[in-house]
N, C-alpha and C positions, 0 to 999 in steps of 0.2 A: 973507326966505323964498326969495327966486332964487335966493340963495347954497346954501341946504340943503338947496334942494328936490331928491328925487331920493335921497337920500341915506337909509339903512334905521336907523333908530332903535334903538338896542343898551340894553338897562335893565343897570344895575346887574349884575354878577356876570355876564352872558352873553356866551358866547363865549368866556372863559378855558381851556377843558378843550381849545380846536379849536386854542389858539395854541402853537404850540411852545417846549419848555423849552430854556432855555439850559444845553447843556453846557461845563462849563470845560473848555480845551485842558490836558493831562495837558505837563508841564513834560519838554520832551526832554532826555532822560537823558546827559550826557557823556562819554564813553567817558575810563575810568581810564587814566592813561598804565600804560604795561609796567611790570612790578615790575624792579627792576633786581638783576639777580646780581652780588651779588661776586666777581671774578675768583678762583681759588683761587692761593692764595698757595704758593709751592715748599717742599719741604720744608726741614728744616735739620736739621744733624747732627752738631755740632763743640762742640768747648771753646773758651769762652770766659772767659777769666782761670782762675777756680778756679770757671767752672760749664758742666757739660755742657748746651746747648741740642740738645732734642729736638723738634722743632716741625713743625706739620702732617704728620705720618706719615701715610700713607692706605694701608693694607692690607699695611702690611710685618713679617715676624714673622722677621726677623732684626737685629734691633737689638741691638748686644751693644758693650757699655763694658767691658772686661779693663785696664785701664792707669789708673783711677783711683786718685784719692790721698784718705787720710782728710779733707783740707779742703777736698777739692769736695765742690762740692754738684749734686745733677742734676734739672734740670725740665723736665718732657712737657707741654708744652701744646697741645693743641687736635687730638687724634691718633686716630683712627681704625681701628679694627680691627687694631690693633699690636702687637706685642709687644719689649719691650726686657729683658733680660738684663744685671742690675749683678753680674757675678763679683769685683769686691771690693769692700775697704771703703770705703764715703765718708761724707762727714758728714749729707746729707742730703738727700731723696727727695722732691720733688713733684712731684701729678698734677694739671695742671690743663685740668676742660674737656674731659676725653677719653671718647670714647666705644667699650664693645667690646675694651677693649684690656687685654693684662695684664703685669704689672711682677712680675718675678723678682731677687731680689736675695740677694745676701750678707748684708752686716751694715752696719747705717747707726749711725753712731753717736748721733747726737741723735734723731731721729723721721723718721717720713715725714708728710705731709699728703695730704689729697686733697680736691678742691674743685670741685663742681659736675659730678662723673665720672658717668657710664651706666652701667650692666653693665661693671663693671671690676670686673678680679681681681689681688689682691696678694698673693703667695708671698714667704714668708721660709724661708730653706736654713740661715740660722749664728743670727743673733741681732738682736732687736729689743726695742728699751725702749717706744715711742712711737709710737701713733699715732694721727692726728687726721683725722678723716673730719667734711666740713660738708659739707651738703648736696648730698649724694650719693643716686643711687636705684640700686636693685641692687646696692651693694657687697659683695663676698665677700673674706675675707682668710684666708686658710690659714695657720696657725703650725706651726713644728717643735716638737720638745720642748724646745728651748733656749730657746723663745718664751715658753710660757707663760704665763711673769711679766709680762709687757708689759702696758702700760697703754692701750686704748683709748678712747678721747674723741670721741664722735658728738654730734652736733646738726644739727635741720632735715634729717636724712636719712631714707629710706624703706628697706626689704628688706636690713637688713644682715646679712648671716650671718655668723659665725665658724667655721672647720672647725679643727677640734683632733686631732691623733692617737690612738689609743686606749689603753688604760692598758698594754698589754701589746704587745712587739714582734709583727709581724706583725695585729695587729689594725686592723680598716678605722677610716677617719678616720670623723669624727662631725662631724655641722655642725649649728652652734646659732644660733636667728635672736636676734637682739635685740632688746626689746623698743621699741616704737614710741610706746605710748599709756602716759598715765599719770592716778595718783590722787590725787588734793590733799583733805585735810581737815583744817579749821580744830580747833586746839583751844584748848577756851574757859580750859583752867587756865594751861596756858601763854601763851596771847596769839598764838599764833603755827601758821602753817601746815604740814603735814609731806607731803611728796609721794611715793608709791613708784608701781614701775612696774607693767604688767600682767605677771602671769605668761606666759606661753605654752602650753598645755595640747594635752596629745597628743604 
């Protein structure tokens, strides 16, 4: 009783509301290092064996190939707000990775591609059999009448338009989007699935 005496008697449950609650310290936040910029790489602008390198353009709209030969071939990769000009024939055309930019050409013999382009615009002046656009958003291709025939091949692309001359000289071009979305239904006689595309209406 010496030892206790003096000392105020607490029943069960009393005095919990009076004791302070333990807050957890909030974990200090690390500060993210700096995202790191890639330095911008120089342009480039030359033939190489039998292929013209067009690489990192940034806002030039005079690029212009007049001295190539049907078994080059010419690729634009990673080019900006550009424009390049093929006044003659070569074997063939890629775009890759660019954005804003547009390709004016003669006549390619095998196809053009284009690949993972922004808002790029491709103009044919003579003649075109081919061409293969992947996953591209906002592509627009302009044909002449010599074009018409030409076979386009899109996948995994968005907003493709096609502009076509009109039937009668002097008549404005026409631009036609192509279809995006499509329709699959199974049929039970045949075994097998048939896909067609959405129209476009309006």
């Amino acid at each position: 009783e010496g030892v206790t005496a003096g000392l105020k008697k607490v029943k069960k449950g009393e005095g919990l509301a009076d004791r302070p609650i333990p807050v957890p310290k909030a974990p200090v936040a690390r500060a993210a290092p700096p995202a790191t910029v890639a330095p911008a790489k120089p342009p480039k602008f030359e033939l190489d064996g039998k292929k013209w390198d067009v690489q990192y353009q940034v806002g030039n709209k005079s690029l212009q190939i007049t001295d190539g030969e049907v078994k080059q071939s010419v690729y634009m990769f990673k080019c900006v707000d550009s424009v390049l000009k093929v006044s003659c024939k070569v074997n063939t055309i890629v775009l890759d990775d660019c954005k804003k930019c547009m390709l004016v050409f003669d006549t390619v013999v095998a196809g053009i591609e284009t690949i993972n382009c922004k808002s790029c615009k491709v103009q044919v002046l003579s003649k075109l059999a081919t061409i293969t656009i992947d996953k591209c958003d906002g592509m627009q291709l302009i044909l002449n009448e010599g074009s018409l025939d030409c076979e386009v091949v899109s996948a995994k692309s968005s907003e493709l338009n096609i502009v076509v001359p009109g039937k009668e000289e002097g008549d404005e071009y026409k631009e036609h989007p192509i279809p995006e979305q499509f329709v699959s239904k199974y049929d039970v006689a045949k075994g097998a699935w048939s896909t067609v595309c959405m129209a476009h209406t309006g």
